[in-house]
Backbone as XML, in Angstrom:
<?xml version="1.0"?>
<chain id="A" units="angstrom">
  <residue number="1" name="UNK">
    <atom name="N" x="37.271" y="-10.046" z="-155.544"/>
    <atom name="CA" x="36.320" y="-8.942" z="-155.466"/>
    <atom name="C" x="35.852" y="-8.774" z="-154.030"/>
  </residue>
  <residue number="2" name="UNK">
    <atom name="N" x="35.331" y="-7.297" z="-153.677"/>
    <atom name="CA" x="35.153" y="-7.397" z="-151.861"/>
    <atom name="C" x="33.502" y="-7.434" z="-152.552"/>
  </residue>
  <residue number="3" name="UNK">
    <atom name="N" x="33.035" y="-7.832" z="-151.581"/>
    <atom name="CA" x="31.815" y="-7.594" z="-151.332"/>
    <atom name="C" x="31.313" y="-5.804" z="-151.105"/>
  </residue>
  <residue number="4" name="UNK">
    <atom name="N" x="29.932" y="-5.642" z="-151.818"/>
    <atom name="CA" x="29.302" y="-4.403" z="-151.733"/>
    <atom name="C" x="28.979" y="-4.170" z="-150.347"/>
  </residue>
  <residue number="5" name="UNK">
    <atom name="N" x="29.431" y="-3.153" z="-149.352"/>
    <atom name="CA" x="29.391" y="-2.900" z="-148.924"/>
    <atom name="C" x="28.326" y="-1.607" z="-148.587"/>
  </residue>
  <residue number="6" name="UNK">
    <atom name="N" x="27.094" y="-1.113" z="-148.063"/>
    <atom name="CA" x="26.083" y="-0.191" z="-148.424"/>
    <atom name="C" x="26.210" y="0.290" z="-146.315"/>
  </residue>
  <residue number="7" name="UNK">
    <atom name="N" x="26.774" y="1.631" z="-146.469"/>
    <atom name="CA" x="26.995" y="2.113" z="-145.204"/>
    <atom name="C" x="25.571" y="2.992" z="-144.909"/>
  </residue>
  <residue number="8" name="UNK">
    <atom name="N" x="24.805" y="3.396" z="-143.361"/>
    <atom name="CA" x="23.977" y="3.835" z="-142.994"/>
    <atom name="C" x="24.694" y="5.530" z="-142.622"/>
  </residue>
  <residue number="9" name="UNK">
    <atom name="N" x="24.606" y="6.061" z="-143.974"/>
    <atom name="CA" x="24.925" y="7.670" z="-143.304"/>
    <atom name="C" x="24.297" y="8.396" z="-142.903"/>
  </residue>
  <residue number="10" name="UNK">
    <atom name="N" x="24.399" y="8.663" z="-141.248"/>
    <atom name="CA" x="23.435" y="9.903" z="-140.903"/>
    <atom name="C" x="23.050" y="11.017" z="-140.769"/>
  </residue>
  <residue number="11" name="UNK">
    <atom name="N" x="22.124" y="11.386" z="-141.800"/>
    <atom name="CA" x="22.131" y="13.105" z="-142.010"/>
    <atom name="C" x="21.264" y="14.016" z="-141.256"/>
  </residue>
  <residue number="12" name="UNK">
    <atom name="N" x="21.346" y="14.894" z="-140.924"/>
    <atom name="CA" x="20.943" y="15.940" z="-140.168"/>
    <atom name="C" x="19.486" y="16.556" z="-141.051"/>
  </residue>
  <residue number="13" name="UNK">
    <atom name="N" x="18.673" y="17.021" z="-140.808"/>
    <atom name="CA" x="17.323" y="16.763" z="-141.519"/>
    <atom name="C" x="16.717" y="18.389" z="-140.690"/>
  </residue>
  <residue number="14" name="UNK">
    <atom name="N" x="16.617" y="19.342" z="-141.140"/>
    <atom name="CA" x="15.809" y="20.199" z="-140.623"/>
    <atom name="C" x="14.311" y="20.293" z="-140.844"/>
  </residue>
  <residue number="15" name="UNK">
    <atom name="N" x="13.042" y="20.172" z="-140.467"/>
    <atom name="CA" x="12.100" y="20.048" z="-140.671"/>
    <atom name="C" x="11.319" y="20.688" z="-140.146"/>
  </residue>
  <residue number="16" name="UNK">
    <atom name="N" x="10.376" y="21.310" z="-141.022"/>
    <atom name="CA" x="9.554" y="22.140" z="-140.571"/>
    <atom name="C" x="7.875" y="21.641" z="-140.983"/>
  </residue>
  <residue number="17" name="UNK">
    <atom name="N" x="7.707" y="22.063" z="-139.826"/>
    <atom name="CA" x="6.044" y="21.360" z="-139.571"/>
    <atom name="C" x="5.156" y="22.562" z="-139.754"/>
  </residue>
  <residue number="18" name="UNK">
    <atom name="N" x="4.305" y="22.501" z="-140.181"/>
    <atom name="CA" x="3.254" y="23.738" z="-140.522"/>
    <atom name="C" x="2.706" y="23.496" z="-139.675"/>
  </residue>
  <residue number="19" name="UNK">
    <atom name="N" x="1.374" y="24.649" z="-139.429"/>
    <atom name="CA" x="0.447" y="24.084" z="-138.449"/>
    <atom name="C" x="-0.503" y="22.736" z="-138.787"/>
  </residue>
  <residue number="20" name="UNK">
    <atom name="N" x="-1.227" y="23.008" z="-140.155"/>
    <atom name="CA" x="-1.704" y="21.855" z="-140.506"/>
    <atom name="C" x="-1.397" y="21.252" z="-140.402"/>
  </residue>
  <residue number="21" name="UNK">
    <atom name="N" x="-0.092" y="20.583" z="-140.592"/>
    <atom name="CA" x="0.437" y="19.060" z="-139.935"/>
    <atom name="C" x="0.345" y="18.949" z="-138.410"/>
  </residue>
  <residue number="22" name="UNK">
    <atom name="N" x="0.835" y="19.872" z="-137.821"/>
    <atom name="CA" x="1.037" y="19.989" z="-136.688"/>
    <atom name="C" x="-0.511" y="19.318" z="-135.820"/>
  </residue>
  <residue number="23" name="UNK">
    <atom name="N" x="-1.522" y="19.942" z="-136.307"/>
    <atom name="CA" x="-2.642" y="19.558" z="-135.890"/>
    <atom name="C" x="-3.261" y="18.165" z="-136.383"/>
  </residue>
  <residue number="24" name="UNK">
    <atom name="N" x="-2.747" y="17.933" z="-137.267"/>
    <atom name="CA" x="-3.064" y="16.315" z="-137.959"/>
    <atom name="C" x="-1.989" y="15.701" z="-136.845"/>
  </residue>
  <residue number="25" name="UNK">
    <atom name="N" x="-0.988" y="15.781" z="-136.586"/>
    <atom name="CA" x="-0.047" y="14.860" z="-135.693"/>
    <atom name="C" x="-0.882" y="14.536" z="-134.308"/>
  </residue>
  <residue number="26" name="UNK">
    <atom name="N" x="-1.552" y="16.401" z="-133.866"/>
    <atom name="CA" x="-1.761" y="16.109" z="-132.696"/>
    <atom name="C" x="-3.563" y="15.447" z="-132.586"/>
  </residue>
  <residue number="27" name="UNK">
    <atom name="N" x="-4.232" y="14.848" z="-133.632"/>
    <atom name="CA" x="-5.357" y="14.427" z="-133.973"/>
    <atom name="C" x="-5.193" y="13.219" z="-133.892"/>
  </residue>
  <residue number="28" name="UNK">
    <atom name="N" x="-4.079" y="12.301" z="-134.279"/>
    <atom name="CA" x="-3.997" y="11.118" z="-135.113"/>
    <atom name="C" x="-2.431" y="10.807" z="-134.098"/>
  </residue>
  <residue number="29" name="UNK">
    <atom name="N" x="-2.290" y="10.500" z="-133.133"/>
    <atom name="CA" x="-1.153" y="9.724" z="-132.191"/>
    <atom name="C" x="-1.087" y="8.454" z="-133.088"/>
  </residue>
  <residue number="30" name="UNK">
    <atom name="N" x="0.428" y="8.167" z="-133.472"/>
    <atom name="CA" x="0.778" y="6.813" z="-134.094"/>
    <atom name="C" x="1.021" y="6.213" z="-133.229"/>
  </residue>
  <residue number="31" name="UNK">
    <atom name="N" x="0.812" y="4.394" z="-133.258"/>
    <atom name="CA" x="0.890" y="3.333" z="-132.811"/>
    <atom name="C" x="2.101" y="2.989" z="-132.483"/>
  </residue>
  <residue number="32" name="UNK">
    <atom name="N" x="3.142" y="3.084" z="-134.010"/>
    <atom name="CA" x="4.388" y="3.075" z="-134.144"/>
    <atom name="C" x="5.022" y="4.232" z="-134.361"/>
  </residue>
  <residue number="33" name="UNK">
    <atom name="N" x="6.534" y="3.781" z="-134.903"/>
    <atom name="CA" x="6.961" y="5.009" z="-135.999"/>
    <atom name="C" x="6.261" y="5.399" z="-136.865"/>
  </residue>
  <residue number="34" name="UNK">
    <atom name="N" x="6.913" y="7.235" z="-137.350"/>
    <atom name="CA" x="6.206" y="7.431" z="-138.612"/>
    <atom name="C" x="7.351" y="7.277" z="-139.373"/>
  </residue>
  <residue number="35" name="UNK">
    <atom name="N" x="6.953" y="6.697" z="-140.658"/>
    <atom name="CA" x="8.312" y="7.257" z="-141.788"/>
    <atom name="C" x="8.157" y="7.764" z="-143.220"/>
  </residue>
  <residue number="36" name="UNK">
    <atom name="N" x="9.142" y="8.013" z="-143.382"/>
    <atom name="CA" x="8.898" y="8.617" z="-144.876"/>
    <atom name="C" x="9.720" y="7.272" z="-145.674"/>
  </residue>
  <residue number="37" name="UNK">
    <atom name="N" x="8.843" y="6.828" z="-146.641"/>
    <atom name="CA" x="8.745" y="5.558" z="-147.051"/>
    <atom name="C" x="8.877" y="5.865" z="-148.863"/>
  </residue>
  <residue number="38" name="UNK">
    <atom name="N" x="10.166" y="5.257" z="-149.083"/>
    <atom name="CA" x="10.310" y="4.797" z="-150.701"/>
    <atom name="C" x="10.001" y="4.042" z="-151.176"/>
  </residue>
  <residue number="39" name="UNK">
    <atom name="N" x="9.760" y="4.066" z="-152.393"/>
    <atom name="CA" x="9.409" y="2.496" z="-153.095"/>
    <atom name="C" x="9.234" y="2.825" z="-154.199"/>
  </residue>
  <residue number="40" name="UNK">
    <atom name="N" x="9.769" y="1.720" z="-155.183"/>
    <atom name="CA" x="10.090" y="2.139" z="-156.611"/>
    <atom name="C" x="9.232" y="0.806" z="-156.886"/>
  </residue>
  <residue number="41" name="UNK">
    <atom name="N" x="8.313" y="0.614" z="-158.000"/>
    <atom name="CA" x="7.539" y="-0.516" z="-158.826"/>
    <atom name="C" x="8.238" y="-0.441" z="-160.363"/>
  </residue>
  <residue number="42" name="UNK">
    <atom name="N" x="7.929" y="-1.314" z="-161.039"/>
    <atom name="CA" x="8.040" y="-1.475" z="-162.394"/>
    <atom name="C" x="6.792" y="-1.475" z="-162.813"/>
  </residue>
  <residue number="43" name="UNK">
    <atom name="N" x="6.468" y="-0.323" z="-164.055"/>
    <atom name="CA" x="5.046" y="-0.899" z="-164.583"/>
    <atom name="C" x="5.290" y="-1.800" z="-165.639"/>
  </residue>
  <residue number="44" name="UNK">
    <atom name="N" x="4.381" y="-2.922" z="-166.168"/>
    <atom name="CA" x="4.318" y="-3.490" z="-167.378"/>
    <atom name="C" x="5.048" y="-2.968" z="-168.425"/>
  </residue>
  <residue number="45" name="UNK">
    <atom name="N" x="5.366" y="-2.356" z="-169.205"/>
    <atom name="CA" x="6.411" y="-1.372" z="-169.737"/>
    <atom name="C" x="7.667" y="-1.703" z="-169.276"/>
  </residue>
  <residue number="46" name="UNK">
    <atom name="N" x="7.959" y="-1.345" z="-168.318"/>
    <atom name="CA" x="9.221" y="-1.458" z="-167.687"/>
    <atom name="C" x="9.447" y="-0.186" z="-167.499"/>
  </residue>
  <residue number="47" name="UNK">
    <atom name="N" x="8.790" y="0.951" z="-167.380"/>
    <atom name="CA" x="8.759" y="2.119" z="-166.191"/>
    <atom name="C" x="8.884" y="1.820" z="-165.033"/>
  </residue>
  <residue number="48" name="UNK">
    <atom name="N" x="9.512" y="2.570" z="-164.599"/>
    <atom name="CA" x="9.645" y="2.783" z="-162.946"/>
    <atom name="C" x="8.975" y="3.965" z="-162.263"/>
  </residue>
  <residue number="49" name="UNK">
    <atom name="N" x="8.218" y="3.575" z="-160.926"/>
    <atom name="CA" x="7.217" y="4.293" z="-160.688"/>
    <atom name="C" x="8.401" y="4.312" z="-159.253"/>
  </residue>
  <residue number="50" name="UNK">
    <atom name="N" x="8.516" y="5.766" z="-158.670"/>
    <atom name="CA" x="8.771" y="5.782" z="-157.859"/>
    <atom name="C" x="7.494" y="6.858" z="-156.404"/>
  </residue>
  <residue number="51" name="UNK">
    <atom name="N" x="7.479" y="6.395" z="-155.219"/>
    <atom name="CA" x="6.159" y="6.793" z="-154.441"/>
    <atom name="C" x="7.034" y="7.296" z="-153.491"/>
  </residue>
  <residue number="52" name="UNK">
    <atom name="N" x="7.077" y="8.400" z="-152.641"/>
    <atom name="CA" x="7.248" y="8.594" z="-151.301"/>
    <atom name="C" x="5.792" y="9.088" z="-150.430"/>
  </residue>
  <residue number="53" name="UNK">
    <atom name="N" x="5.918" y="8.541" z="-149.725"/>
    <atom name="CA" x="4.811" y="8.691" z="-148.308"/>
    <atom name="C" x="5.597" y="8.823" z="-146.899"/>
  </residue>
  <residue number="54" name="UNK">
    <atom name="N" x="4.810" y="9.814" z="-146.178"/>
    <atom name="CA" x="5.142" y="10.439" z="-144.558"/>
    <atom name="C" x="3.569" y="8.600" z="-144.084"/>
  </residue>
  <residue number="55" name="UNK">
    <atom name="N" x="3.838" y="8.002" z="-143.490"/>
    <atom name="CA" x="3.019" y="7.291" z="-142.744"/>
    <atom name="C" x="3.638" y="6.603" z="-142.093"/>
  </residue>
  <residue number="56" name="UNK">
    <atom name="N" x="2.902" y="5.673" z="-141.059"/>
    <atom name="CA" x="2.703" y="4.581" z="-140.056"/>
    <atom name="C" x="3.740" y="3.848" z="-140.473"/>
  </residue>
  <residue number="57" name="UNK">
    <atom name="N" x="4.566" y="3.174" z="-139.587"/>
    <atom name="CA" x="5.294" y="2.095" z="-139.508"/>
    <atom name="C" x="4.752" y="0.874" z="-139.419"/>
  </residue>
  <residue number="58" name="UNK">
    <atom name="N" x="5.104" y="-0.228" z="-140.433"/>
    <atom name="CA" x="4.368" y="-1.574" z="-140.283"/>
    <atom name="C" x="5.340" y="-2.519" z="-139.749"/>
  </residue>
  <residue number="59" name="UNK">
    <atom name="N" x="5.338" y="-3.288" z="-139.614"/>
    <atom name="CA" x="5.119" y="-4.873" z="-139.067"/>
    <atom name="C" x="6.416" y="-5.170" z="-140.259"/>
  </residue>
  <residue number="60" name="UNK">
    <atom name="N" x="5.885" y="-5.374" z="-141.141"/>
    <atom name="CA" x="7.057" y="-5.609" z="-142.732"/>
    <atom name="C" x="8.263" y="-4.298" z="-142.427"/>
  </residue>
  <residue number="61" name="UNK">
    <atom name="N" x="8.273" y="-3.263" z="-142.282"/>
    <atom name="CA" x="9.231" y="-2.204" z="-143.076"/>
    <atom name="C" x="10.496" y="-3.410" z="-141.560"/>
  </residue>
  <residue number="62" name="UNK">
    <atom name="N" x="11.763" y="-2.770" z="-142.341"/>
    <atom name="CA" x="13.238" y="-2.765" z="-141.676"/>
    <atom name="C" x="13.954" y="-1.370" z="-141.660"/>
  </residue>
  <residue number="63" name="UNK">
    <atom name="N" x="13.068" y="-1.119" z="-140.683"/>
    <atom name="CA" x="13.671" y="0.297" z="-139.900"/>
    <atom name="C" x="15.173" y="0.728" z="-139.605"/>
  </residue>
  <residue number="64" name="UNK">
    <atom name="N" x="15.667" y="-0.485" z="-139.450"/>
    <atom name="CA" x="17.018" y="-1.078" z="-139.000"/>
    <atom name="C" x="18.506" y="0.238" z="-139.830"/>
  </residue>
  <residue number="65" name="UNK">
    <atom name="N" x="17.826" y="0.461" z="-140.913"/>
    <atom name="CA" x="18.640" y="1.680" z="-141.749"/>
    <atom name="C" x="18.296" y="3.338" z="-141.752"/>
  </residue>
  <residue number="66" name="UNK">
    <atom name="N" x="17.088" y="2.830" z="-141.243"/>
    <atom name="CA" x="16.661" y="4.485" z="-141.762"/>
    <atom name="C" x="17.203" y="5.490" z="-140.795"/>
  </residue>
  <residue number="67" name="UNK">
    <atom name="N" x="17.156" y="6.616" z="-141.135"/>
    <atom name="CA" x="17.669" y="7.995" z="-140.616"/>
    <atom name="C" x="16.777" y="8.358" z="-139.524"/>
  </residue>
  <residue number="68" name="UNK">
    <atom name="N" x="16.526" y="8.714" z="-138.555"/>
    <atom name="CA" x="16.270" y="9.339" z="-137.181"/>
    <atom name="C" x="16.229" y="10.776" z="-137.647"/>
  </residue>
  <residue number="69" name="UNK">
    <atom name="N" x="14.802" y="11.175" z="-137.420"/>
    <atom name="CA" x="14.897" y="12.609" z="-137.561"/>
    <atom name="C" x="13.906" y="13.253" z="-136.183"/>
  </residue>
  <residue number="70" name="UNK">
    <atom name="N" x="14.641" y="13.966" z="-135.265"/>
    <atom name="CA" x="13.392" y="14.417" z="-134.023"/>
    <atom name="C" x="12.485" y="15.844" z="-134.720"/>
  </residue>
  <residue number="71" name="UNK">
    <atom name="N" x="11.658" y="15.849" z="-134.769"/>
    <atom name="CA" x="10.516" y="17.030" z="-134.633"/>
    <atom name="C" x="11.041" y="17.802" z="-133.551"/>
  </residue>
  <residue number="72" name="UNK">
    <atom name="N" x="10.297" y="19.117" z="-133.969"/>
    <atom name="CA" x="10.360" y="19.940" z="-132.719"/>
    <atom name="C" x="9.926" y="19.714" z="-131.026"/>
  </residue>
  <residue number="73" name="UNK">
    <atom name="N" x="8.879" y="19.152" z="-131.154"/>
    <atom name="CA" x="8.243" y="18.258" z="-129.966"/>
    <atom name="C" x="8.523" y="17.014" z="-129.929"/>
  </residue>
  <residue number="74" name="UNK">
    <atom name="N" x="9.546" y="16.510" z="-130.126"/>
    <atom name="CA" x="10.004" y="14.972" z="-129.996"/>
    <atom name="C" x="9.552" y="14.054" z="-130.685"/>
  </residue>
  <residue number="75" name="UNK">
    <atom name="N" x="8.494" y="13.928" z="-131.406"/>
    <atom name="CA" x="8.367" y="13.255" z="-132.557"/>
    <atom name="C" x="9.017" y="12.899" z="-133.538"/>
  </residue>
  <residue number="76" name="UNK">
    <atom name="N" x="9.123" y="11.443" z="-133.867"/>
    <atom name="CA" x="10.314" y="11.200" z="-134.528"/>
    <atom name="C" x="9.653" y="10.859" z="-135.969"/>
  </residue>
  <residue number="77" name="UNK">
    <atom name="N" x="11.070" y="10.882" z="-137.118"/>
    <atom name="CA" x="10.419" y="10.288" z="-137.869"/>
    <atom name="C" x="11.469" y="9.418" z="-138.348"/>
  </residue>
  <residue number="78" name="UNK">
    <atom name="N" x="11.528" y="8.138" z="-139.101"/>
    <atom name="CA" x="12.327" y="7.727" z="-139.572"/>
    <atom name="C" x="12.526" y="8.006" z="-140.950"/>
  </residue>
  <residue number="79" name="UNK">
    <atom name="N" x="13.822" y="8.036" z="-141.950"/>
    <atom name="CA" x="13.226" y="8.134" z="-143.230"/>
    <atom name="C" x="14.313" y="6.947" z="-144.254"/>
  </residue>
  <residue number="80" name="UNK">
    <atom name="N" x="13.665" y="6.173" z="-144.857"/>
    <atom name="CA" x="13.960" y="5.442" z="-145.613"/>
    <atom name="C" x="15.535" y="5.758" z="-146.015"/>
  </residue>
  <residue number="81" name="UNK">
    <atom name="N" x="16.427" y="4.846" z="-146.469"/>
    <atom name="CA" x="18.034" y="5.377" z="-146.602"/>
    <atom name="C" x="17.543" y="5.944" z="-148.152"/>
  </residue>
  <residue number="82" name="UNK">
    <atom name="N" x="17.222" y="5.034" z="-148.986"/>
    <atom name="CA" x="17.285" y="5.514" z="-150.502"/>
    <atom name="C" x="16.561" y="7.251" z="-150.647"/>
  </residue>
  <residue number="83" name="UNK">
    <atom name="N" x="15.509" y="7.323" z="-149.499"/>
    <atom name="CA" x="15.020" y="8.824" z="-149.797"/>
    <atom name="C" x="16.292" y="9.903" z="-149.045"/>
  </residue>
  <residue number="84" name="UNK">
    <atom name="N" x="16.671" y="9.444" z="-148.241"/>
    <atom name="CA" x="17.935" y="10.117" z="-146.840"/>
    <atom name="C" x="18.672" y="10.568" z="-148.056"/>
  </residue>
  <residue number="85" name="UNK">
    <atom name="N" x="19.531" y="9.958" z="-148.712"/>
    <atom name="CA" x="20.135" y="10.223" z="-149.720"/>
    <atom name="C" x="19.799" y="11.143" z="-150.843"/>
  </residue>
  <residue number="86" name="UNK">
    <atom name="N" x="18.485" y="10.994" z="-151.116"/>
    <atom name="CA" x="18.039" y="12.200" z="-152.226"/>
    <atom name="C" x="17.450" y="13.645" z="-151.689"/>
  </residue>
  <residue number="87" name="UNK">
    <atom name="N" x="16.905" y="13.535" z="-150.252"/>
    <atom name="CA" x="16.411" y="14.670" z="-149.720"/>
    <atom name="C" x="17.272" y="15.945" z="-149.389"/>
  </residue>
  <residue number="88" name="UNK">
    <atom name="N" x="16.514" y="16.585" z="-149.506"/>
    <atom name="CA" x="17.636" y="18.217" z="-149.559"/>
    <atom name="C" x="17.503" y="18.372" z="-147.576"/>
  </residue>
  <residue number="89" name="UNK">
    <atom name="N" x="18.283" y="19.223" z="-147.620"/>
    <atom name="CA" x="19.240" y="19.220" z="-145.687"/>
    <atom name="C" x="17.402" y="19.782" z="-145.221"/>
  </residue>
  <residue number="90" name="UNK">
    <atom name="N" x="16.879" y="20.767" z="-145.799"/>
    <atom name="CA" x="15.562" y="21.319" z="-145.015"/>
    <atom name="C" x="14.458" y="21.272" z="-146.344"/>
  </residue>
  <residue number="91" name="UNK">
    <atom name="N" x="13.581" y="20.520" z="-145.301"/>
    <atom name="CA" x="12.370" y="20.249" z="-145.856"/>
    <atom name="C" x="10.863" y="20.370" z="-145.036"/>
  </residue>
  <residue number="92" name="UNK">
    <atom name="N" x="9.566" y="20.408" z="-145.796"/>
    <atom name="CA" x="8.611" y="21.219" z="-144.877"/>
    <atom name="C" x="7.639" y="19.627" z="-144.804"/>
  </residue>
  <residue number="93" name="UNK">
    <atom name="N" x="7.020" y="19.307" z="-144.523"/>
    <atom name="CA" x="5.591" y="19.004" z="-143.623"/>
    <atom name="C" x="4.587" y="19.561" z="-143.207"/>
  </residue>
  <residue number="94" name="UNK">
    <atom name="N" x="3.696" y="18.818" z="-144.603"/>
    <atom name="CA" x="2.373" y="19.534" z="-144.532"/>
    <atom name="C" x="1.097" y="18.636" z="-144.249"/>
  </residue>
  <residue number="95" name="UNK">
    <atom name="N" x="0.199" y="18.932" z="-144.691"/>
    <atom name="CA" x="-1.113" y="17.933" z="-145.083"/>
    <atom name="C" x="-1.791" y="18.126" z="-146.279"/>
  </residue>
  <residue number="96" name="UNK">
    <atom name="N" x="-2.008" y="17.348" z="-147.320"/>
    <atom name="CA" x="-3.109" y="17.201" z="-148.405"/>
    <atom name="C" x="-3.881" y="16.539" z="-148.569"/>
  </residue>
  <residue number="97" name="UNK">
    <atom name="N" x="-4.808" y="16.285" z="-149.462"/>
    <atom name="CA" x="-6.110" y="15.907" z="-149.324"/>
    <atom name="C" x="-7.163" y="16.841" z="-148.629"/>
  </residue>
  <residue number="98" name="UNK">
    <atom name="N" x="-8.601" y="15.763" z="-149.381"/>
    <atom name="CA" x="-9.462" y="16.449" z="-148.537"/>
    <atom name="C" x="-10.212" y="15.242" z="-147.754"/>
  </residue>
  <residue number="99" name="UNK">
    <atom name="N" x="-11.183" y="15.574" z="-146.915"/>
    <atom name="CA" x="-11.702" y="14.451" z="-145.841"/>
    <atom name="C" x="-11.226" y="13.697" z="-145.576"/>
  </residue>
  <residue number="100" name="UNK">
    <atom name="N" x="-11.568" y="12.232" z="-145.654"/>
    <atom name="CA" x="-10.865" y="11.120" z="-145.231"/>
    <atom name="C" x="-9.467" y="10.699" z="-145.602"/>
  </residue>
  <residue number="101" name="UNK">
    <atom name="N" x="-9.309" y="11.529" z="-146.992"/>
    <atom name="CA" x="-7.979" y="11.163" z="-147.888"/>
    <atom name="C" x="-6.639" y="12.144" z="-147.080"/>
  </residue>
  <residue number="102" name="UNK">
    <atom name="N" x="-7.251" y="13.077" z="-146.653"/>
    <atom name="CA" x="-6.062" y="13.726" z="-146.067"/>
    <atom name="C" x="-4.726" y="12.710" z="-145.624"/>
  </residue>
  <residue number="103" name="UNK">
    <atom name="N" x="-3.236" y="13.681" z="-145.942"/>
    <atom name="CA" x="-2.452" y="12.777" z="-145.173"/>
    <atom name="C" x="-1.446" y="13.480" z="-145.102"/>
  </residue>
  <residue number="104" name="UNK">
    <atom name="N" x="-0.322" y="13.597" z="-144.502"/>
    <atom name="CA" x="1.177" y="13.899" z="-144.171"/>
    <atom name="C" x="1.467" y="14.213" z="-145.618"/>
  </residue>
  <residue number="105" name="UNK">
    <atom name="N" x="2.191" y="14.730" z="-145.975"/>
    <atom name="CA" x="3.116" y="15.106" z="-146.916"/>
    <atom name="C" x="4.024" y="15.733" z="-146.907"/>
  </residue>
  <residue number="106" name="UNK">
    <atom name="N" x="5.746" y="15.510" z="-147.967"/>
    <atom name="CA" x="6.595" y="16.471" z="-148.017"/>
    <atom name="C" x="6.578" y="17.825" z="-148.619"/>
  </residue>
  <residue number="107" name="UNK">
    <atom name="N" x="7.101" y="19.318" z="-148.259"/>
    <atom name="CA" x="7.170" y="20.378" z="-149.154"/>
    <atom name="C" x="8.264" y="20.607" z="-149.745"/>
  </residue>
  <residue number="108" name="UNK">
    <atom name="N" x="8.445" y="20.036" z="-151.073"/>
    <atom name="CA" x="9.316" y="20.499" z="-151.526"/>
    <atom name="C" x="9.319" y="20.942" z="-153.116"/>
  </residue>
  <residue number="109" name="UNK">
    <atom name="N" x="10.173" y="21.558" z="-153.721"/>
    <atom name="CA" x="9.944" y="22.626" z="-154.561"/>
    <atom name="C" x="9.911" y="21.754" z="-156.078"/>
  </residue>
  <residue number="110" name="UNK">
    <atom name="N" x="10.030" y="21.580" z="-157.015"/>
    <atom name="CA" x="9.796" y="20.736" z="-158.577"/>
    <atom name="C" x="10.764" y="20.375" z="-158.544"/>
  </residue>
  <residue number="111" name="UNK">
    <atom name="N" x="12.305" y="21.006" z="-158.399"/>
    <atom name="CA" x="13.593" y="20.142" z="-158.664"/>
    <atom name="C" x="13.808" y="19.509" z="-157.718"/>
  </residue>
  <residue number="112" name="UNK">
    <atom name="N" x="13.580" y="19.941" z="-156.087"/>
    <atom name="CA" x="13.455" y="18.653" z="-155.156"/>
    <atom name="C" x="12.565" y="17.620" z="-155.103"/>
  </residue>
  <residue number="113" name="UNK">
    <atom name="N" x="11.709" y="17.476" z="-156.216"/>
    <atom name="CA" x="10.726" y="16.696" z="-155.646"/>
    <atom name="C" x="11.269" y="15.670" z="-157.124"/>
  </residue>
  <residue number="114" name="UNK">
    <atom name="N" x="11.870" y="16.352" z="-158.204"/>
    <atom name="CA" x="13.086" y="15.486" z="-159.562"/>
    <atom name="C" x="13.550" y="15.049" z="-159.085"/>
  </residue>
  <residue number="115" name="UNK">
    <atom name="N" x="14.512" y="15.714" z="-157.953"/>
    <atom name="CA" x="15.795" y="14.465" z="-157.703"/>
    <atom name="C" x="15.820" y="13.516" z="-156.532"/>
  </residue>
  <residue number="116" name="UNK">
    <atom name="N" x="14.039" y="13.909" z="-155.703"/>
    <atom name="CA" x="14.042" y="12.742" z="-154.789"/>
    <atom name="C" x="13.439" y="11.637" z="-155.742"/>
  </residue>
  <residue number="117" name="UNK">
    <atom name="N" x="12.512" y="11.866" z="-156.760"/>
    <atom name="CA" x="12.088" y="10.603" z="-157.251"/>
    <atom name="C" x="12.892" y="10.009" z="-158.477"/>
  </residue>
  <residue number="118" name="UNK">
    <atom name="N" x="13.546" y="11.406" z="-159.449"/>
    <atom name="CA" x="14.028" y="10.414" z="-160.365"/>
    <atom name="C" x="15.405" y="10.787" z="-160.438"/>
  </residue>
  <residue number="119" name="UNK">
    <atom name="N" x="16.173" y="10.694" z="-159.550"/>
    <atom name="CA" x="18.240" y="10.662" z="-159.577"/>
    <atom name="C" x="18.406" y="9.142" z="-159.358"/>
  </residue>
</chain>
């Protein structure tokens, strides 16, 4: 048997920044990378909860795979391989929340937002 082999394919990512984001980016300068971050849990049940988040790069993540995407103004973002794979070629960047909760978010439409969390 060969060994599983899991290749880093790099996709081309069009992104569009609203202003609201735009002005949250230029409010809030990151430390690190930003990325768009997967993660699937099991609940008690044995559901699977799957989360994507636009945030901060930590200390823990292994960047080492993710996709390179430049902003219009050079801002980068990285994005997780397992989301790279489910995300459609153009996608928007916004902000939700209110006050303190505000944060980055993706725009995308009910069936993109099906087959990034549950394909």
């Amino acid at each position: 048997m060969s060994p599983l082999v899991i290749e880093n394919r790099s996709r081309n990512f069009d992104v569009k920044v609203d202003a609201a984001a735009r002005a949250w980016l230029d409010s809030h300068p990151a430390r690190a990378s930003r990325v768009i971050s997967y993660a699937v849990k099991r609940c008690c049940g044995g559901g699977k909860i799957c989360m994507v988040q636009v945030r901060e790069a930590s200390r823990r993540d292994d960047l080492s795979r993710h996709t390179p995407v430049a902003l219009d103004d050079g801002i980068q973002l990285l994005v997780d391989p397992r989301a790279a794979a489910r995300l459609p070629a153009r996608f928007g960047l916004t902000v939700r929340g209110l006050g303190p909760l505000k944060h980055l978010d993706l725009v995308l439409d009910g069936e993109q937002w099906g087959n990034l969390l549950y394909d």
